[in-house]
C-alpha positions as CSV (number, residue, x, y, z in Angstrom):
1,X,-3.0,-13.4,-8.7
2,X,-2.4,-10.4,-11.2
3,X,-0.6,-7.8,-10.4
4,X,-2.8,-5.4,-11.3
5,X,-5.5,-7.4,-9.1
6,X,-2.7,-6.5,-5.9
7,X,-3.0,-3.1,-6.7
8,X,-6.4,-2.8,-7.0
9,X,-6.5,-4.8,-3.0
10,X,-3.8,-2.4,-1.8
11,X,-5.7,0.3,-3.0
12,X,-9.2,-0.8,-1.7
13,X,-8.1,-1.2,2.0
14,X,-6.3,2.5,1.6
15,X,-9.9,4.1,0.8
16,X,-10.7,4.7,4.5
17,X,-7.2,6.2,5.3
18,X,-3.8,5.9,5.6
19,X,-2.3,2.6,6.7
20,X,1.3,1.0,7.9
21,X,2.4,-1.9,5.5
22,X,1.8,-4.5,7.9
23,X,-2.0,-3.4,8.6
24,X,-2.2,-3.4,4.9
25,X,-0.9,-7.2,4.7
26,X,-3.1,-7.7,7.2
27,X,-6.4,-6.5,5.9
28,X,-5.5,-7.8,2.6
29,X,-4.0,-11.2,3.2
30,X,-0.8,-10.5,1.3
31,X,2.3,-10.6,2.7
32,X,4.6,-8.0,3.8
33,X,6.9,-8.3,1.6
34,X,4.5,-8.1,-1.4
35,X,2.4,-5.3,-0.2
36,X,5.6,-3.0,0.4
37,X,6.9,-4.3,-3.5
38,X,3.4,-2.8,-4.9
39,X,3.1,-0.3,-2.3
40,X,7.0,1.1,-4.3
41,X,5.1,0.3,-7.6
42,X,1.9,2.2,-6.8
43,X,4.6,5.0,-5.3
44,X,6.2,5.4,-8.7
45,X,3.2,5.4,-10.7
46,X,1.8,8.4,-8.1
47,X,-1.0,6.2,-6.9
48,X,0.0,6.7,-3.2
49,X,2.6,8.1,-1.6
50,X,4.6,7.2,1.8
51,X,5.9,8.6,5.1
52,X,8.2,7.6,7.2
53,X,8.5,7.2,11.0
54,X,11.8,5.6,12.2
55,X,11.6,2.3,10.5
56,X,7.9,2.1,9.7
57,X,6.2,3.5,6.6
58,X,2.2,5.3,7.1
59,X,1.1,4.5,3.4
60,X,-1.7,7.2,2.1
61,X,-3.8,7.9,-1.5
62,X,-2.8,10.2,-3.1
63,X,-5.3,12.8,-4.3
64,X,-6.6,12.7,-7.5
């Protein structure tokens, strides 16, 4: 799978609102550990940003 086709599925399942990684794995099929690699990468790039509760991270889109 391309990486830009993992952002584009991380992206999708954010359209309806702001998700924790593992709900994203979840409604995409990826795996934890790659969701929160392209969730950083989409972070960096300004795409979506993060907050944190304890040790648990609410992902969100950015506005455009």
């Amino acid at each position: 799978m391309a990486n830009k086709e993992i952002q584009e599925r991380i992206l999708r399942a954010l359209e309806n609102g702001p998700l924790y990684i593992t709900q994203i794995a979840k409604n995409t099929s990826l795996s934890k550990n790659t969701v929160g690699k392209y969730v950083e990468i989409l972070t960096e790039s300004g795409k979506v940003g993060i907050v944190e509760f304890a040790n648990t991270k609410m992902v969100h889109l950015n506005k455009r």
